[in-house]
N, C-alpha and C positions, 0 to 999 in steps of 0.2 A: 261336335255333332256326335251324338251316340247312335252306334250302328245297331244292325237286326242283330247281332252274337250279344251285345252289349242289353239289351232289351227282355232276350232270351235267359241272359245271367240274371240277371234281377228278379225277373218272375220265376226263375228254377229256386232263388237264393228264397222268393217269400213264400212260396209252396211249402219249401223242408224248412223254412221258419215256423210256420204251422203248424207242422206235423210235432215237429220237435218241440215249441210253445206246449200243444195239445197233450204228449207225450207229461210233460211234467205236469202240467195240473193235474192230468187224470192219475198219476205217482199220489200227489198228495192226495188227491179226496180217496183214494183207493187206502192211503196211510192215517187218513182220518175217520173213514167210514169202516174199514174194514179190521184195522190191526191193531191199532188202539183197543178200540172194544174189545177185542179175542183177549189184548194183552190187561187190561181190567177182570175181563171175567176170568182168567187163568189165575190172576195174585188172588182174587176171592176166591176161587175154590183152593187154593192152599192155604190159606187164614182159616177155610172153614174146616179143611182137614186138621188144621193144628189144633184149633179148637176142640173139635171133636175128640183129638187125641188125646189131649188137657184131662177134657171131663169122663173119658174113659179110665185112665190112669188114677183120677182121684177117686172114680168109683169101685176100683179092683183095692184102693188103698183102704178105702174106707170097710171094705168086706173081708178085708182081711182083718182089720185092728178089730172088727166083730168077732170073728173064730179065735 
């Protein structure tokens, strides 16, 4: 026979099941929706800075084999 303590532990244990379940999903969609993207758009703008550096360099190369 399960007692009132015994009853009490259970719904205390599915409460912070919950909370803790809730806790991790909201981890990933926070690490899907949030940090991923930042971490795409951060390697783009340093691809687009290299680039840029690229065609900078080729263009000081090229104005000087001019003079």
């Amino acid at each position: 026979m399960v007692t009132l303590e015994g009853y009490v532990y259970l719904g205390g244990m599915t409460v912070l099941f919950f909370f803790w379940a809730y806790g991790i999903i909201r981890f990933l969609m926070d690490v899907k929706n949030i940090y991923i993207p930042k971490g795409k758009q951060y390697v783009r703008g340093r691809r687009r800075l290299k680039e840029e550096e690229k065609k900078e360099k080729e263009r000081e190369e090229k104005e000087r084999q001019l003079y």
